[in-house]
Backbone bond lengths (Angstrom), bond angles and torsions (degrees), N, CA, C in turn:
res aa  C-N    CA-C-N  psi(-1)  N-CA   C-N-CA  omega(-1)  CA-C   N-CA-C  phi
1 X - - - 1.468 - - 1.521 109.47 -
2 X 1.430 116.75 118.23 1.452 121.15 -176.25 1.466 108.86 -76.58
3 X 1.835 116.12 134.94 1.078 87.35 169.40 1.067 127.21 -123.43
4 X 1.881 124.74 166.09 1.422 134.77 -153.41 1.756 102.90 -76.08
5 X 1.467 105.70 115.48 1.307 130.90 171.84 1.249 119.93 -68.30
6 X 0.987 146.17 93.75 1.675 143.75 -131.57 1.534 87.96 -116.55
7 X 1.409 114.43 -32.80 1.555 115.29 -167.87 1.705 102.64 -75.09
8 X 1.205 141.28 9.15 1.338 162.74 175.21 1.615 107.40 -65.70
9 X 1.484 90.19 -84.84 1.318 105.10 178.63 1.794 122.74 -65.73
10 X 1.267 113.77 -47.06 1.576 132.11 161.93 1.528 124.26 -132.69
11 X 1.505 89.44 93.59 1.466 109.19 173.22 1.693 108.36 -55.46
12 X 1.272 126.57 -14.78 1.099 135.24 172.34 1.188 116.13 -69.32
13 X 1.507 132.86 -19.87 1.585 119.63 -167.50 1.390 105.79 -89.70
14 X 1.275 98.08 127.43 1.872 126.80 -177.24 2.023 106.45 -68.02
15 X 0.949 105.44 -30.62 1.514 114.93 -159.72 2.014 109.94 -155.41
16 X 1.023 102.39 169.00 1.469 113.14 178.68 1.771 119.61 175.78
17 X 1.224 133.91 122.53 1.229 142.65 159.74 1.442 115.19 -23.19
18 X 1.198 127.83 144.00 1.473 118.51 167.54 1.617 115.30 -171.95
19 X 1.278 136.87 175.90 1.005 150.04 -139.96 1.502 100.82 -141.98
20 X 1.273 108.57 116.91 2.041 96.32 174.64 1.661 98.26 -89.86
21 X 1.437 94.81 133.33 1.798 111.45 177.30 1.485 94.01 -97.40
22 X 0.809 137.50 -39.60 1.828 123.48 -171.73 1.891 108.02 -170.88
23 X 1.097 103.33 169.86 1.689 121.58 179.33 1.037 95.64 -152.89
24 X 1.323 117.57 110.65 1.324 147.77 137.42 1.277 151.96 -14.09
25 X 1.468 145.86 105.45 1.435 120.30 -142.08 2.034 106.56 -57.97
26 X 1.147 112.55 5.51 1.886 100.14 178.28 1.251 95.20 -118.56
27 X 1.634 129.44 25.78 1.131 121.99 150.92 1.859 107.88 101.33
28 X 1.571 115.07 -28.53 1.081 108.86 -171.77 2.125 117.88 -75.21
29 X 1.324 92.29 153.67 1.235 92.88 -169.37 1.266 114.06 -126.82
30 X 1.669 104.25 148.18 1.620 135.70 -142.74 1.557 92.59 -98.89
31 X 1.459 128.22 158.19 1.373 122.09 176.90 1.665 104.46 -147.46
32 X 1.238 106.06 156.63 1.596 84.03 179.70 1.733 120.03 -95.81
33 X 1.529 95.57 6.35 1.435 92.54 166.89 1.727 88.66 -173.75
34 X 1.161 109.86 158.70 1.752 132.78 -161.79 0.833 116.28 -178.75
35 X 1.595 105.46 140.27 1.714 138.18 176.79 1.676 98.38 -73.03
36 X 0.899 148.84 -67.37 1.805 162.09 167.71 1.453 107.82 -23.56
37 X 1.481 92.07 100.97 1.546 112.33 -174.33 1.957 96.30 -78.04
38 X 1.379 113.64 134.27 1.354 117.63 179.05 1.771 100.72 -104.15
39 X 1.547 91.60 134.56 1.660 121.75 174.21 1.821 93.48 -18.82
40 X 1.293 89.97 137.06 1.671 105.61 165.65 1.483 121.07 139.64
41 X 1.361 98.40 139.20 1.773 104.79 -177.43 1.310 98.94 82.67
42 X 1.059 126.16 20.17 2.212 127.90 168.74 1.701 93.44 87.87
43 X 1.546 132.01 9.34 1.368 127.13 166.66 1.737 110.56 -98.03
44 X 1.814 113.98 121.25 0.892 96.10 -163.35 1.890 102.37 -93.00
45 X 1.539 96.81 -175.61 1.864 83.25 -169.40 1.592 119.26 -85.01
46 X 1.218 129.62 154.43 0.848 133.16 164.99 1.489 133.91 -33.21
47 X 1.741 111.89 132.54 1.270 108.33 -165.54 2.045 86.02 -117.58
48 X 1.702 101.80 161.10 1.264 111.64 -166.43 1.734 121.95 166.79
49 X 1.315 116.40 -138.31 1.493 131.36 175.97 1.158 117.82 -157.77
50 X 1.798 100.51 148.45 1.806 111.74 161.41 1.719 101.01 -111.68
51 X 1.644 98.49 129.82 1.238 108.80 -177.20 1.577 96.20 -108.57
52 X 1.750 103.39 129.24 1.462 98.23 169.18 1.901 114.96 -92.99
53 X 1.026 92.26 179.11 1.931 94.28 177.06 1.269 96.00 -46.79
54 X 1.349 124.86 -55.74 1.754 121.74 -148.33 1.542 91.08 -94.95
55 X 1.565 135.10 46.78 1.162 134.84 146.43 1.784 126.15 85.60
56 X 1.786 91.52 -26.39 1.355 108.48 166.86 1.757 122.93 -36.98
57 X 1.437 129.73 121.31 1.417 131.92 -162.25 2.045 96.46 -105.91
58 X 0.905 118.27 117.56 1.497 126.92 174.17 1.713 117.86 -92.20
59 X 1.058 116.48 66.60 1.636 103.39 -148.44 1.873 103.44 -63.70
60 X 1.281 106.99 147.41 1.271 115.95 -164.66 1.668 102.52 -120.96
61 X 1.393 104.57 111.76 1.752 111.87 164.56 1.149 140.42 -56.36
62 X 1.005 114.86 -40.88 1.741 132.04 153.06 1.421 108.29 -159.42
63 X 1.514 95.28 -153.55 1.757 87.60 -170.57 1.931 76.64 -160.12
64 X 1.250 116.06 134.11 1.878 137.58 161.20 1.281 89.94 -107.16
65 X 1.572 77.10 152.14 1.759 111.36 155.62 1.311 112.86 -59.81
66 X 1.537 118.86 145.03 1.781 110.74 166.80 1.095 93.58 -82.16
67 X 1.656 111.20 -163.43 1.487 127.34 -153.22 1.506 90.51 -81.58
68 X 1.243 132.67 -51.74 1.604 121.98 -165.57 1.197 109.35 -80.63
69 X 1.415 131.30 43.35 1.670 134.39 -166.52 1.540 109.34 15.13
70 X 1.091 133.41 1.16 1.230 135.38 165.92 1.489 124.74 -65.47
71 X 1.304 123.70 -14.64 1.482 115.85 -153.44 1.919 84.66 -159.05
72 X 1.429 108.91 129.26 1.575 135.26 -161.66 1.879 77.38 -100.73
73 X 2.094 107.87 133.89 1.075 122.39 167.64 1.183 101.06 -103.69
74 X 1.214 132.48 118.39 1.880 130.40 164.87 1.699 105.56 -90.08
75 X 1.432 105.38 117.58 1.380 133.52 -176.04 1.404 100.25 -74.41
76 X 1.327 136.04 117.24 1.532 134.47 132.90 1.054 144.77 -60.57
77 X 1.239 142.67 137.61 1.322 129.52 -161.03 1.584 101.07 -84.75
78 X 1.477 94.18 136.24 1.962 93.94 174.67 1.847 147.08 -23.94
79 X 1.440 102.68 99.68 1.256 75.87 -176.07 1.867 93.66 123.90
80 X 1.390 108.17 -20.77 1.917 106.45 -157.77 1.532 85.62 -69.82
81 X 1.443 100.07 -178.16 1.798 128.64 -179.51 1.443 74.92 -101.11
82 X 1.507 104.81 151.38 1.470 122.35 -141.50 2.258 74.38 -123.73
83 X 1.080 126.28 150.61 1.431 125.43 169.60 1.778 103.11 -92.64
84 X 1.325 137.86 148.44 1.350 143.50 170.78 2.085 99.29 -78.45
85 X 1.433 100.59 140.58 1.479 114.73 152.96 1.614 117.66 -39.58
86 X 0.711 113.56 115.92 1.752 141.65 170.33 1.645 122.48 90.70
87 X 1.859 100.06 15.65 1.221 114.59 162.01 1.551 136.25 -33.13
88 X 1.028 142.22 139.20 1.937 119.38 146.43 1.438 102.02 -93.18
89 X 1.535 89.43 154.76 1.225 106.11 163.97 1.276 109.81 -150.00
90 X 1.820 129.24 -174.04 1.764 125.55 170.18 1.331 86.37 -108.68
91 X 1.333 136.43 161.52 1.103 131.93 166.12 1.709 89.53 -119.68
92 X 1.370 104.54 130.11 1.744 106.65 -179.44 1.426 101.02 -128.77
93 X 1.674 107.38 140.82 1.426 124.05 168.20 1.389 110.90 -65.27
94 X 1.291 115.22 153.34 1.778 145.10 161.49 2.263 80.59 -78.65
95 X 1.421 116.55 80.53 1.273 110.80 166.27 1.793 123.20 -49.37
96 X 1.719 106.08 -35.82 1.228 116.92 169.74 1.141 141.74 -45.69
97 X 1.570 103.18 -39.89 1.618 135.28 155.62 1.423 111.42 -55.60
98 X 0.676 91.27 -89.65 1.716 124.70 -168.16 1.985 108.07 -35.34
99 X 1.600 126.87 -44.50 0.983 111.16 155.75 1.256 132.16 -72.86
100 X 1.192 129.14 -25.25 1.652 122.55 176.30 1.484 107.66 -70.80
101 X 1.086 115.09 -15.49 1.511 120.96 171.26 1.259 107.73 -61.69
102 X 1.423 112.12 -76.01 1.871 130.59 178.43 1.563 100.52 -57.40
103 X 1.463 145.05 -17.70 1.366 132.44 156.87 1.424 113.58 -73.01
104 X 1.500 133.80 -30.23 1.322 122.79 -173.69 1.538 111.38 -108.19
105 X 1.507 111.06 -12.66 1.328 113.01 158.96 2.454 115.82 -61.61
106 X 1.105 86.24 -37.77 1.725 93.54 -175.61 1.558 106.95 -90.17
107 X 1.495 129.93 -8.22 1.216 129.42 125.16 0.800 156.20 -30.76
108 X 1.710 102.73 -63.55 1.863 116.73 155.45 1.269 118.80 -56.89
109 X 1.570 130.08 -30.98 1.495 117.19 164.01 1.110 111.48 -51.66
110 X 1.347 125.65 -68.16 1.612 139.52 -165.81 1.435 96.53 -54.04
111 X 1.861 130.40 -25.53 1.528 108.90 173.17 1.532 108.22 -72.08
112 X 1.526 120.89 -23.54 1.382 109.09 -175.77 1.330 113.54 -78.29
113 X 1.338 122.69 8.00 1.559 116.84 -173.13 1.730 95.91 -113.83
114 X 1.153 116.34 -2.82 1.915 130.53 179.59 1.565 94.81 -89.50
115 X 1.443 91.53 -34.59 2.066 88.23 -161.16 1.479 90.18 -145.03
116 X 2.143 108.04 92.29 1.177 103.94 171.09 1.771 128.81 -80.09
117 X 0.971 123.75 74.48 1.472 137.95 -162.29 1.305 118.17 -131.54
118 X 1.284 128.26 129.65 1.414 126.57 -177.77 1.273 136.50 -47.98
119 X 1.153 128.51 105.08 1.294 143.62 166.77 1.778 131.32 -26.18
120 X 1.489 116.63 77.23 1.329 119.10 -160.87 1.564 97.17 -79.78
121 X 1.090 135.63 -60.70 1.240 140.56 155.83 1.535 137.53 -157.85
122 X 1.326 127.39 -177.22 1.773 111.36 -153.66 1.983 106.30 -166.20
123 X 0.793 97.72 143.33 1.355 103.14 -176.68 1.942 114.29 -140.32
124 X 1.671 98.58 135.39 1.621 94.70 176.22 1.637 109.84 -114.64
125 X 1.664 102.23 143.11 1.387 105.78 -172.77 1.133 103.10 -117.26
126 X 1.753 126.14 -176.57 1.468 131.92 175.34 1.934 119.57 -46.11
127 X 1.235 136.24 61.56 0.994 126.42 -137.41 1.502 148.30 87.46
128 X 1.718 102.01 -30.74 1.694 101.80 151.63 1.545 109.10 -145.11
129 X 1.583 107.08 -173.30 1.230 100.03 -151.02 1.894 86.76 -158.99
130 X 1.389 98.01 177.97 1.823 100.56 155.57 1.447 114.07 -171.77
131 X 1.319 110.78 160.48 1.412 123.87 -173.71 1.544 89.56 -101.87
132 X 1.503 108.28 150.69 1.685 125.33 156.02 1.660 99.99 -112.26
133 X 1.577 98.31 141.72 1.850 109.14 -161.96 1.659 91.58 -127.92
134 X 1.243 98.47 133.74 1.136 98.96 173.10 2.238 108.64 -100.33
135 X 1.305 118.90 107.93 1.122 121.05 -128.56 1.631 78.21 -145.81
136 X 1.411 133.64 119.00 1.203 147.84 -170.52 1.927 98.21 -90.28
137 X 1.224 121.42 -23.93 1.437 105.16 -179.03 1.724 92.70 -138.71
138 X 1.257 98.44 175.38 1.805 106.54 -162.04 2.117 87.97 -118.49
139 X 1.186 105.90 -160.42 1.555 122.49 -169.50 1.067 109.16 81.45
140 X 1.410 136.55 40.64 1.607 148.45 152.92 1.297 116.75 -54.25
141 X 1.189 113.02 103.23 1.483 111.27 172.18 1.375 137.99 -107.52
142 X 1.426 129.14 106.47 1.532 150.32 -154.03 1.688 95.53 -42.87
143 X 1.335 122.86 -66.74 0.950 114.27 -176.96 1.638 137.42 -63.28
144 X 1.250 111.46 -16.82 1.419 119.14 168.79 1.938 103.52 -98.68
145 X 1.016 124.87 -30.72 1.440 94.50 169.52 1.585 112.31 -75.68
146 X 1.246 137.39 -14.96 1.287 131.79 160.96 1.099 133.00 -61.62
147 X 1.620 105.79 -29.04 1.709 113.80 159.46 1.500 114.61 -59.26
148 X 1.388 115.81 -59.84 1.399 148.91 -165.22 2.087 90.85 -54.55
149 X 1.309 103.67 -52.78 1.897 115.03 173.37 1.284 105.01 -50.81
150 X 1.702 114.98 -58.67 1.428 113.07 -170.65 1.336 123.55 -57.84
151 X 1.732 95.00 -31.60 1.996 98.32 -178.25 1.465 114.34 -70.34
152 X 1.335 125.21 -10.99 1.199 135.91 -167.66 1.535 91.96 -89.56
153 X 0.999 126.87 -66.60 1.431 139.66 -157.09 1.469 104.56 -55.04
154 X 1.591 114.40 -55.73 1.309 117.06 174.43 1.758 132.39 -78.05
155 X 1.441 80.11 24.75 1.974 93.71 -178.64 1.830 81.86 -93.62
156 X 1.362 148.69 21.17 1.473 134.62 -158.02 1.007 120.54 -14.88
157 X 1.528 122.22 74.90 1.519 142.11 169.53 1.385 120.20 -56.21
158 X 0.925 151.61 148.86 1.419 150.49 164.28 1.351 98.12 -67.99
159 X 1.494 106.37 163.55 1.368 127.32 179.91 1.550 90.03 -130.15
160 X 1.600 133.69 122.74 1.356 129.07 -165.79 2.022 90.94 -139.82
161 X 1.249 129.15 144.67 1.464 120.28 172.16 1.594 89.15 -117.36
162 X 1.732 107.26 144.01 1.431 107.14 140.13 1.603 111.73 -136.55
163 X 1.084 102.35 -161.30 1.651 123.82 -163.68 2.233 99.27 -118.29
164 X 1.448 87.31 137.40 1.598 98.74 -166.48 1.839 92.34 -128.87
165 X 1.405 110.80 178.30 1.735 100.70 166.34 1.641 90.47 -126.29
166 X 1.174 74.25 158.12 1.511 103.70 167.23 1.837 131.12 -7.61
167 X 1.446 86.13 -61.30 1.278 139.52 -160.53 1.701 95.25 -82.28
168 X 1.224 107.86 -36.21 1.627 120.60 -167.03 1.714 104.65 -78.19
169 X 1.577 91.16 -56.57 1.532 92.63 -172.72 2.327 114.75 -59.99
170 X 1.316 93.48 -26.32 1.174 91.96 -171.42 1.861 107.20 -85.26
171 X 1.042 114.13 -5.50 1.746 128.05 177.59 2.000 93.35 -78.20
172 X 1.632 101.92 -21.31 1.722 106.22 -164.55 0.963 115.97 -126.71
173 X 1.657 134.40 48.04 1.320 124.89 -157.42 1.751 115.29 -59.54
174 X 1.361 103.80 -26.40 1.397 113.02 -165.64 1.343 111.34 -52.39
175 X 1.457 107.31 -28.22 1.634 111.77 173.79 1.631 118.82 -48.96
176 X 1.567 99.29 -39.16 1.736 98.02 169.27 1.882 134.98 -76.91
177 X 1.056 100.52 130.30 1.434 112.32 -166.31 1.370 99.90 -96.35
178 X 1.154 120.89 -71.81 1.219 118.28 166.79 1.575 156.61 -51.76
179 X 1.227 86.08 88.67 1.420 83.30 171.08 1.831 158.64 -53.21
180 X 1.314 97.35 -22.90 1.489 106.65 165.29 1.924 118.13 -94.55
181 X 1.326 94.76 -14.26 1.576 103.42 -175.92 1.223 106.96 -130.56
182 X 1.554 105.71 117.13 1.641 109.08 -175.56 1.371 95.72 -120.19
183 X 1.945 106.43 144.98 0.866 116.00 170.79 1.301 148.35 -33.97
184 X 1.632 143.25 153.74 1.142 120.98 -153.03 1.600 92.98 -105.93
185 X 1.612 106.31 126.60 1.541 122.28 -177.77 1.604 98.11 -126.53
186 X 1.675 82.15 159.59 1.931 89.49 176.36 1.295 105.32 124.32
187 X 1.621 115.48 -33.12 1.023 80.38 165.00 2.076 120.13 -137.87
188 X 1.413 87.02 58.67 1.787 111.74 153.42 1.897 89.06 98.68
189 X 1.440 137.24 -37.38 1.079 101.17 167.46 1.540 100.51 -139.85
190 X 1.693 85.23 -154.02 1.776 95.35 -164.58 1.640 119.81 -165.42
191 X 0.686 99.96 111.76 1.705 119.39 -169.27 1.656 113.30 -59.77
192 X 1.176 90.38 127.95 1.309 111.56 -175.84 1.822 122.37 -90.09
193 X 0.819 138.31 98.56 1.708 116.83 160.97 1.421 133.79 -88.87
194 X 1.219 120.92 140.37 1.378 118.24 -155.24 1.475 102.98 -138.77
195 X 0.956 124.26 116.97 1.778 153.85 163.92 1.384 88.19 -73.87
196 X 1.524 122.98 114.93 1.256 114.48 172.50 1.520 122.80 -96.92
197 X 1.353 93.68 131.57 1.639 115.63 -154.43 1.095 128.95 68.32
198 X 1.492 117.92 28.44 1.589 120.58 -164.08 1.775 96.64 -122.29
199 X 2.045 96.20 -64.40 1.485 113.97 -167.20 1.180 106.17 -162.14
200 X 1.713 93.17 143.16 2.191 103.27 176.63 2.008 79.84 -135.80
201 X 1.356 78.68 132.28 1.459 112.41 163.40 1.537 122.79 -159.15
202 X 1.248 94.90 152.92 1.719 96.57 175.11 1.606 115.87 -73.11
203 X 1.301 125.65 131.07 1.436 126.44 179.07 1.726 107.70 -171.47
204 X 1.026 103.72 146.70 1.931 117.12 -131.98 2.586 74.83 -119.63
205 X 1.399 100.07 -18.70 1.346 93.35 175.54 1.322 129.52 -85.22
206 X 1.392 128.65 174.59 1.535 136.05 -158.86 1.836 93.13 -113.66
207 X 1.154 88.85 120.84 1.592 129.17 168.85 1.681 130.83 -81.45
208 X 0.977 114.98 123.33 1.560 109.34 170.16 1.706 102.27 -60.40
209 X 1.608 119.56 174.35 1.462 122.55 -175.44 1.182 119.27 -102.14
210 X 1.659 115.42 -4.52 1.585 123.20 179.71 1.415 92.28 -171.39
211 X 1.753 107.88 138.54 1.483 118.48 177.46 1.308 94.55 -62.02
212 X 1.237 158.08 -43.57 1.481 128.81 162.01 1.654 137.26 9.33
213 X 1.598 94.25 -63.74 1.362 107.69 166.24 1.451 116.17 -57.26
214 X 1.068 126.82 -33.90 1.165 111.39 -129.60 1.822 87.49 -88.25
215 X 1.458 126.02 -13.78 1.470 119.39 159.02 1.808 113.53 92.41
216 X 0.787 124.57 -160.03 1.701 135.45 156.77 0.956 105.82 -51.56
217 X 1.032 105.39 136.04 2.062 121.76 166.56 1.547 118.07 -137.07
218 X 1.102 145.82 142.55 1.791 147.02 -156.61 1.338 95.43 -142.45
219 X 1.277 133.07 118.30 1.605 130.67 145.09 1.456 96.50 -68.45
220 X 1.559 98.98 116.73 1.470 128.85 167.64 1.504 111.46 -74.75
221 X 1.439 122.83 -38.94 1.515 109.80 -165.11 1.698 100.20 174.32
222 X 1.232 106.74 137.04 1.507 114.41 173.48 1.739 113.10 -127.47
223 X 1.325 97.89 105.86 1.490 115.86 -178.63 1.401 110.25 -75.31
224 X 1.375 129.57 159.19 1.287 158.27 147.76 1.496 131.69 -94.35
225 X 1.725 94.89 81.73 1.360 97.98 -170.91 1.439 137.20 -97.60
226 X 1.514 109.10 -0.14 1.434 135.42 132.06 1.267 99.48 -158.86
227 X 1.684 90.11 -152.96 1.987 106.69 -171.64 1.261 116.92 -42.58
228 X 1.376 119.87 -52.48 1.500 117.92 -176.24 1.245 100.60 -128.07
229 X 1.175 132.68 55.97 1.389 148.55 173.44 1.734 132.78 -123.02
230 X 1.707 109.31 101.49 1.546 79.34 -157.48 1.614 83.44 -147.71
231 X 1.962 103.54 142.37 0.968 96.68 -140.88 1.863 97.24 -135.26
232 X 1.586 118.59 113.91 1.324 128.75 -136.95 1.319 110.98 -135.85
233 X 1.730 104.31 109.30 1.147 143.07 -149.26 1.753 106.35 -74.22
234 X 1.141 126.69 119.25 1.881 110.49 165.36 1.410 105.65 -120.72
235 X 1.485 113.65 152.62 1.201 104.44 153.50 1.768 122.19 -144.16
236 X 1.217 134.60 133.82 1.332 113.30 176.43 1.395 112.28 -46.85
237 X 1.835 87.30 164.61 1.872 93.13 -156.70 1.907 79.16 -132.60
């Protein structure tokens, strides 16, 4: 039973009702629908709680995909009271987490539209994050792509997702930026996010709703990670 990704449609929902479908022989537990975005695409998973009826708090470390990417595992921290199959519970976000994530995740788009260059690979942290560019000459300068970030940010663009097929994205490769992480196909479509008038790319992660949010931003540092490899640090400010 696949389960319903609520963080899809509204990356905004804090909490949600749910049903435990199974626990796993390492303890992690299956839900039949959840707010807790699981690790992937350089977004790591959601940190938080399972609340049972009788008030009991299960705190949850992140949450992976199971093996058939179909069905979200919510990780407990060592040691928790494990919930029984056909339980309820709320499953509630660590909110604290979880937005500085969706602010420096809708950042890193807006860096690929500062620095249009192929995407070797990228990772988001508690508040910052970075892209690796694959970039044939060097003289990158911290302080003018941070200007160049800020003008983007303060155009308050919408952040809008839709749905493409399969079939669509590959008629459009140009949509992909990334190069080490390709979109998730297989099964018929694929979600789009769109900065309007900024950037459309495929990305399976949770977004703030207008660069508004997304606040101050600082290029921290631009590495040299080979010849045409260069690798550029943000962090909220």
């Amino acid at each position: 039973m696949p389960t319903d990704m609520l963080f899809r449609s509204d990356a905004y929902l804090q909490s949600c009702d749910a049903t435990v479908v199974a626990v796993n022989d390492r303890g992690g537990v299956i839900l039949d629908r959840t707010v807790f975005y699981p690790t992937g695409g350089g977004q790591p998973g959601d940190k938080g709680a399972l609340v049972t009826a009788s008030g009991t708090e299960i705190p949850i470390e992140t949450a992976v995909y199971g093996e058939d990417k179909g069905t979200i595992v919510h990780v407990p921290a060592a040691g928790s009271a494990l919930p029984t199959p056909g339980e309820k519970v709320t499953a509630r976000l660590d909110w604290s987490v979880r937005m500085p994530r969706m602010r420096i995740h809708t950042a890193l788009h807006l860096l690929t539209t500062v620095l249009p260059y192929p995407v070797t690979g990228g990772s988001i942290g508690d508040g910052e994050g970075r892209l690796d560019f694959d970039i044939p000459d060097g003289g990158l300068d911290k302080d003018d792509i941070a200007a160049k970030l800020a003008e983007k940010i303060a155009q308050n663009a919408d952040i809008r997702e839709r749905w493409i097929t399969d079939e669509e994205l590959e008629a459009n490769p140009g949509l992909v930026k990334t190069m080490s992480v390709k979109p998730p196909m297989g099964t018929g479509r694929v979600r789009l996010v769109e900065i309007v008038g900024l950037d459309l790319q495929p990305c399976g992660g949770t977004h703030v709703r207008n660069t508004a949010e997304i606040g101050g931003v600082a290029v921290t540092n631009i590495e040299k990670k080979g010849k045409q490899n260069r690798r550029v640090r943000i962090a909220l400010v």
